[in-house]
OpenMM code with the backbone's topology and positions (N, CA, C; nanometers):
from openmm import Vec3, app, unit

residues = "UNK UNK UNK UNK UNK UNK UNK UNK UNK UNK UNK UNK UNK UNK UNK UNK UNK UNK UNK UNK UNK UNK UNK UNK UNK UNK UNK UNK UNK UNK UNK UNK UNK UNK UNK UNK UNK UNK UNK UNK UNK UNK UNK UNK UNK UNK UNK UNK UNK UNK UNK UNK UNK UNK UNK UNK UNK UNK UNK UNK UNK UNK UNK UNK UNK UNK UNK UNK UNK UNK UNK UNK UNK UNK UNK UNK UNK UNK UNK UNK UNK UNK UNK UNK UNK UNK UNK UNK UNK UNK UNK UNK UNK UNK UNK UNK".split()
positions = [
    Vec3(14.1199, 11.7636, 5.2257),
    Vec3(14.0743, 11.6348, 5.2703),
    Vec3(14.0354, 11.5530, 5.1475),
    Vec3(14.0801, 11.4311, 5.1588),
    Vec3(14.0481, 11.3089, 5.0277),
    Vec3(13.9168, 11.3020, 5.0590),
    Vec3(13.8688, 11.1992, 4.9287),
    Vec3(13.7479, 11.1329, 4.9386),
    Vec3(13.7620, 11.0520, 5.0119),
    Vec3(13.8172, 10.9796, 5.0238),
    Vec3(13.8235, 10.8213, 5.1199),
    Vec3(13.8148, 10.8861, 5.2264),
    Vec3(13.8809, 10.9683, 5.3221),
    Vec3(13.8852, 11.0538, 5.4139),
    Vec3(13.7732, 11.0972, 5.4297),
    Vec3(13.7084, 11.1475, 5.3914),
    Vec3(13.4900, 11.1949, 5.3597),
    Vec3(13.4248, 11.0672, 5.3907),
    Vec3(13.4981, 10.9897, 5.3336),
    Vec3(13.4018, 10.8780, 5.3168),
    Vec3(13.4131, 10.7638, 5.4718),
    Vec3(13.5367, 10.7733, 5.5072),
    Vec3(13.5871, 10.7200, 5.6517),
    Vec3(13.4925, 10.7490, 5.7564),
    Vec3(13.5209, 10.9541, 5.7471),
    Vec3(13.4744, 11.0283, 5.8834),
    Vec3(13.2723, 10.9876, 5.8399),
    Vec3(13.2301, 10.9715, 5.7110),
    Vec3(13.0723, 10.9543, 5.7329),
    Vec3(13.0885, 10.8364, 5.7718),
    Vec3(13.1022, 10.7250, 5.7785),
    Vec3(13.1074, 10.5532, 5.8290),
    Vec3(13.1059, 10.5769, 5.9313),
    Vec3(13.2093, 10.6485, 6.0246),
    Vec3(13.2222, 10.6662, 6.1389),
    Vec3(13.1291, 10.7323, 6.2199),
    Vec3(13.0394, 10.8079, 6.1195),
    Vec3(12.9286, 10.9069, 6.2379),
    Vec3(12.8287, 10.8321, 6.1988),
    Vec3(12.7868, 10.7907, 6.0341),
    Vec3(12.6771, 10.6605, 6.0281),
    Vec3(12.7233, 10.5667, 6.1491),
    Vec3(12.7893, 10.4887, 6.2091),
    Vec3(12.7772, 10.4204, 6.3170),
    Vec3(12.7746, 10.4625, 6.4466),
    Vec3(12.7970, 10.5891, 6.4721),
    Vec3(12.7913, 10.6651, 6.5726),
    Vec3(12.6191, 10.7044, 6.6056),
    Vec3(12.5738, 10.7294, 6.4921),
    Vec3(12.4119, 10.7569, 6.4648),
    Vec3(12.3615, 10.6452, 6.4832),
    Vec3(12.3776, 10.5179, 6.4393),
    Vec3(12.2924, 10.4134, 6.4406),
    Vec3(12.2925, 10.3695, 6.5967),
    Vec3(12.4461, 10.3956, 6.6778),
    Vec3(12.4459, 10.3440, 6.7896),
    Vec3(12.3197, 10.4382, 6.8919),
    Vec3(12.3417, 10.5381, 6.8764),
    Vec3(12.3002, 10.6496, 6.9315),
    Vec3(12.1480, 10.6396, 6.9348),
    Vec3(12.0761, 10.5961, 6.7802),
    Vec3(11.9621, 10.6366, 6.7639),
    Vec3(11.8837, 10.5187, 6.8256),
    Vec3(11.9790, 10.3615, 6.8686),
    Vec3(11.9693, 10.2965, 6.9362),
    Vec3(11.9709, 10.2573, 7.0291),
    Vec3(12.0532, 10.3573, 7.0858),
    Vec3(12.0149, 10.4129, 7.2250),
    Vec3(11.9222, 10.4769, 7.2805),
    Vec3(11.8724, 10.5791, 7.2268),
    Vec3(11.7168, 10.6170, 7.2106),
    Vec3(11.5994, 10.5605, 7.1731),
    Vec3(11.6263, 10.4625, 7.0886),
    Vec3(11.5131, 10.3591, 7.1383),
    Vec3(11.4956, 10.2902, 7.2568),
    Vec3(11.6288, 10.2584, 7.2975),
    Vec3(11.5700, 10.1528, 7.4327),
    Vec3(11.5629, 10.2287, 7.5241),
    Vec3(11.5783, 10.3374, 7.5635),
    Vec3(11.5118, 10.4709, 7.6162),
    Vec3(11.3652, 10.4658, 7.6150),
    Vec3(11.3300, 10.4856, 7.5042),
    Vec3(11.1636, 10.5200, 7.4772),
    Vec3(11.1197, 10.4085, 7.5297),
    Vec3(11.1456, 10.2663, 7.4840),
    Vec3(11.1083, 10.1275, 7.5245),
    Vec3(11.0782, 10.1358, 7.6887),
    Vec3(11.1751, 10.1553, 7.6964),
    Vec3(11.2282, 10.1836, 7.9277),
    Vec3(11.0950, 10.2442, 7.9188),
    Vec3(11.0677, 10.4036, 7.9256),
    Vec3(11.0082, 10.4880, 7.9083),
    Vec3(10.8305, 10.3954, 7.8941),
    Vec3(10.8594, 10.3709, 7.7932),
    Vec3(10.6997, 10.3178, 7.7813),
    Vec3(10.7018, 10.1993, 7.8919),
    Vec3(10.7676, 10.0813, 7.9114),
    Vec3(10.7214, 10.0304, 7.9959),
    Vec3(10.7324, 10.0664, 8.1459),
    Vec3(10.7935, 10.1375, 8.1557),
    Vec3(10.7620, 10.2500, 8.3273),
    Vec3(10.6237, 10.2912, 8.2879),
    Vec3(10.5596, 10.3236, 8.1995),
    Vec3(10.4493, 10.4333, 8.2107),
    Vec3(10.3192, 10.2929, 8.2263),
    Vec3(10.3561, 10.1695, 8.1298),
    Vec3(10.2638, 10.1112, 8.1732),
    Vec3(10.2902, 10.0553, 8.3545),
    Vec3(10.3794, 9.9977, 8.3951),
    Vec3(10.3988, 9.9933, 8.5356),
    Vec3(10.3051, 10.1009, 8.5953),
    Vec3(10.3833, 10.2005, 8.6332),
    Vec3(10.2982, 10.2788, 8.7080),
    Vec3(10.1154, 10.2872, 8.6802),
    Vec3(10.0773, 10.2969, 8.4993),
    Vec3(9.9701, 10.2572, 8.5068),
    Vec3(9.9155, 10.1253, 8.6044),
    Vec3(9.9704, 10.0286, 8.6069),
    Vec3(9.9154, 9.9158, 8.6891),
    Vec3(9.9204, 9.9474, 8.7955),
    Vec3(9.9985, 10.0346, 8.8479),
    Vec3(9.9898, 10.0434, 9.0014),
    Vec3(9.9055, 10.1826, 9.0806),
    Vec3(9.8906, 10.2485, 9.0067),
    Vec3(9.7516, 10.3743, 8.9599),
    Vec3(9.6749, 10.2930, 9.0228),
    Vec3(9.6352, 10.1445, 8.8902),
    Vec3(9.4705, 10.0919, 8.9048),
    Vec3(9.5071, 10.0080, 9.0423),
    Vec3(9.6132, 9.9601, 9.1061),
    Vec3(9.6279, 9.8999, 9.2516),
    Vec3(9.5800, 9.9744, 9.3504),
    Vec3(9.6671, 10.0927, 9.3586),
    Vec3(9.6391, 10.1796, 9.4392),
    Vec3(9.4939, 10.2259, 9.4683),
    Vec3(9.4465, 10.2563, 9.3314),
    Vec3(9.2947, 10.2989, 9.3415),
    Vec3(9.1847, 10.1517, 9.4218),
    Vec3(9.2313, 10.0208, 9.3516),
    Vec3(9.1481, 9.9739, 9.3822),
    Vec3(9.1783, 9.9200, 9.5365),
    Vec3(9.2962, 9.9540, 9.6221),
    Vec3(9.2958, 9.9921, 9.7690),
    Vec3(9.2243, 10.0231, 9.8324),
    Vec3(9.2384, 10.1862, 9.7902),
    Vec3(9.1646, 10.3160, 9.8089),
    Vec3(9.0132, 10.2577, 9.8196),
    Vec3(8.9509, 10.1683, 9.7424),
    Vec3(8.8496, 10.1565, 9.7368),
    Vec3(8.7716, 10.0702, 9.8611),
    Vec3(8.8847, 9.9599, 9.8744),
    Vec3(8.8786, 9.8396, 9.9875),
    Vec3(8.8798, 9.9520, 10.1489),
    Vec3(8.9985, 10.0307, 10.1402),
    Vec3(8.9801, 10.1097, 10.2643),
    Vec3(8.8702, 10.1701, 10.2982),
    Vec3(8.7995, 10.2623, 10.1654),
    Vec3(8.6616, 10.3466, 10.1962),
    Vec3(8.5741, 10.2202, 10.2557),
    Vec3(8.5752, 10.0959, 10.2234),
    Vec3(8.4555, 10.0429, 10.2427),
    Vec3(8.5061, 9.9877, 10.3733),
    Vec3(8.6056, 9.9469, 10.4092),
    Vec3(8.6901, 9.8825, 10.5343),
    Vec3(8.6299, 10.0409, 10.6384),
    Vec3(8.6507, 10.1367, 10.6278),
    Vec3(8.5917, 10.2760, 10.6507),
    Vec3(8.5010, 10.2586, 10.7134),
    Vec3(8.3762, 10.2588, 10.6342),
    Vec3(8.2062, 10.2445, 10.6564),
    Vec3(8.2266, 10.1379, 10.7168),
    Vec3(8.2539, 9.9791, 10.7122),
    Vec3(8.2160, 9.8996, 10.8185),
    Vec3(8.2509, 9.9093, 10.9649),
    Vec3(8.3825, 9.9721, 11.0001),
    Vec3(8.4262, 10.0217, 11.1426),
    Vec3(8.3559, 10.1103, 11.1954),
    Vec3(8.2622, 10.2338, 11.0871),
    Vec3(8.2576, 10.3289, 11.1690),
    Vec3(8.1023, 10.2906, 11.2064),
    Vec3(8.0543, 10.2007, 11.1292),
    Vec3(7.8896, 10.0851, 11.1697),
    Vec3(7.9365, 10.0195, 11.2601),
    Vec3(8.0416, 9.9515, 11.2940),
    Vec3(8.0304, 9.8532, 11.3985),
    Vec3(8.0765, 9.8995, 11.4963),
    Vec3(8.1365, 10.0769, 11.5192),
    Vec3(8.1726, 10.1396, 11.6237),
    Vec3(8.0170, 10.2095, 11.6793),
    Vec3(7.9158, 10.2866, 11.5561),
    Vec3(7.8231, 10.2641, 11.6344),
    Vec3(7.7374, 10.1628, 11.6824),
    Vec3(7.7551, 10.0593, 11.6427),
    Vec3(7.6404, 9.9438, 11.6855),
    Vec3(7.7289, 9.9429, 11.8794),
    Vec3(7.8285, 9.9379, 11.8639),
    Vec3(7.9254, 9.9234, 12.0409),
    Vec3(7.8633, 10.0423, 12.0818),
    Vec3(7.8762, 10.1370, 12.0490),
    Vec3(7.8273, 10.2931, 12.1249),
    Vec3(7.6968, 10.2642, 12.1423),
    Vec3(7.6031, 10.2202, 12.0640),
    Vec3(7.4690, 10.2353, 12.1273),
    Vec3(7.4231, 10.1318, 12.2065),
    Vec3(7.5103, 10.0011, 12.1469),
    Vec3(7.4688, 9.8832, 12.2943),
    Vec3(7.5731, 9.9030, 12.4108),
    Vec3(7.6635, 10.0405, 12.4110),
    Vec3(7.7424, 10.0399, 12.5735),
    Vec3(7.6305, 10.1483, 12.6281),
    Vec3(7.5699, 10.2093, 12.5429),
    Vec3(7.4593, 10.3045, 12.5616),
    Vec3(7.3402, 10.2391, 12.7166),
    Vec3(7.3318, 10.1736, 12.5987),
    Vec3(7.1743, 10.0783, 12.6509),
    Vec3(7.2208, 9.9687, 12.8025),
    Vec3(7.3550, 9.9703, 12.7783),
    Vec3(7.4275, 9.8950, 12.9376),
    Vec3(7.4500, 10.0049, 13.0257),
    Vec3(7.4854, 10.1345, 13.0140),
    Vec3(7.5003, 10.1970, 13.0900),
    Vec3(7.3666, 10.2548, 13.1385),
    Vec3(7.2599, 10.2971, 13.0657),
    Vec3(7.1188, 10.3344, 13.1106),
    Vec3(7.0537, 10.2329, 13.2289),
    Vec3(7.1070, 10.1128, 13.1465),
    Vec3(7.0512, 9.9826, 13.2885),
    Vec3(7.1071, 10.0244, 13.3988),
    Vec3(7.2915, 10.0137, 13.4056),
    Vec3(7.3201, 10.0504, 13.5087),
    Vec3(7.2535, 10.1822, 13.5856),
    Vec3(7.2461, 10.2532, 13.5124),
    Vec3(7.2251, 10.3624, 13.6044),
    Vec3(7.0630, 10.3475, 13.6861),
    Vec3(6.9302, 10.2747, 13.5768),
    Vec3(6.8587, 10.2752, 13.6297),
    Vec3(6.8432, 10.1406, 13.7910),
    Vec3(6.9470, 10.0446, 13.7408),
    Vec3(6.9528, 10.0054, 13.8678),
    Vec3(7.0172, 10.0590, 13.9837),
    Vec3(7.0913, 10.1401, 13.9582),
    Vec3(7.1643, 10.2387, 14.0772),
    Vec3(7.0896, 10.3054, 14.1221),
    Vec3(6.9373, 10.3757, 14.0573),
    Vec3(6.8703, 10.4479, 14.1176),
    Vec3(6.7812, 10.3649, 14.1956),
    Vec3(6.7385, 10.2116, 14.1232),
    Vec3(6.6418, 10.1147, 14.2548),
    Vec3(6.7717, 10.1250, 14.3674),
    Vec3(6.8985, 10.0852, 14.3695),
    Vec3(6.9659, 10.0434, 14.4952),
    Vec3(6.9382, 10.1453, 14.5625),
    Vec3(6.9589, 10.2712, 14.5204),
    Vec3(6.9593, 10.4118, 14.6195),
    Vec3(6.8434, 10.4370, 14.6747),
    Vec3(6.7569, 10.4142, 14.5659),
    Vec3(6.5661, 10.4313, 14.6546),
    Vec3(6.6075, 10.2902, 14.7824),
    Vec3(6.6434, 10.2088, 14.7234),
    Vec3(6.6392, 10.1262, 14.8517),
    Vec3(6.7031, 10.1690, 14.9983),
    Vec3(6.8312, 10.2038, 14.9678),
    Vec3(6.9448, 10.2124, 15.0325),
    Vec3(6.8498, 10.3374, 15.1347),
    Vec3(6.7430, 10.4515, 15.0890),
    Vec3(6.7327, 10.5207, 15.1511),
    Vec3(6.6191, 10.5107, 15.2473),
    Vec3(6.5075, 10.3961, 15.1780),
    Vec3(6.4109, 10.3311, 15.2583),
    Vec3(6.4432, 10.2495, 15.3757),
    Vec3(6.5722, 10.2055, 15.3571),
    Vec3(6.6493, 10.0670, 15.4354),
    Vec3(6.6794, 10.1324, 15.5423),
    Vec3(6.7815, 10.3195, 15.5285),
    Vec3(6.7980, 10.4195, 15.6202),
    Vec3(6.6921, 10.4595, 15.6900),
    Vec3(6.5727, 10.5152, 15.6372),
    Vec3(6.4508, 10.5488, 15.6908),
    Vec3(6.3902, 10.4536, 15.7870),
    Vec3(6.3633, 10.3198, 15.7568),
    Vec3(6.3202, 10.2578, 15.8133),
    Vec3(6.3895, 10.2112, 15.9544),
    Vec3(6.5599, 10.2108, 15.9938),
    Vec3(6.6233, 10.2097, 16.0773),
    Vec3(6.6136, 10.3332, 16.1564),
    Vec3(6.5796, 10.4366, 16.1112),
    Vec3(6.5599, 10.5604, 16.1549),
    Vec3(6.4688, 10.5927, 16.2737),
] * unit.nanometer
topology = app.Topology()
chain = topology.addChain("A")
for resn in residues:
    res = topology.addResidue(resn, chain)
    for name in ("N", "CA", "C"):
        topology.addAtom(name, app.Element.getBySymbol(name[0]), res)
């Protein structure tokens, strides 16, 4: 093999390398900006996560505040069901 021939086939892999190693940069580039992406969407996600816990606690407060005032409606009812029935049975008695 000549020199010029040596000297051809290195030109040819020097540009083969430069393409290459330039290709691997915009790789890494890709690479890093995916990693920041997903970083941003980490801190989205989390700060969701955060809105739900508290979205959380206010439903499960304003489910008991309903439970204890259907509480306090149903005790009425019932204690007026027990005046109708004392009645209902005085009303019987007295027809009796």
């Amino acid at each position: 093999m000549t020199r010029e021939e040596m000297d051809e086939i290195r030109r040819h892999f020097d540009g083969v390398a430069d393409a290459l190693s330039s290709n691997v940069r915009m790789v890494a580039e890709g690479h890093t900006l995916l990693r920041q992406e997903i970083g941003g969407l980490s801190g989205q996600v989390g700060h969701l996560e955060e809105r739900l816990d508290r979205f959380e606690g206010e439903v499960k407060a304003m489910l008991r505040i309903s439970f204890a005032d259907l509480e306090q409606r149903v005790r009425v009812l019932e204690t007026a069901m027990g005046d109708l029935a004392g009645r209902v049975v005085r009303l019987e008695s007295v027809r009796s």
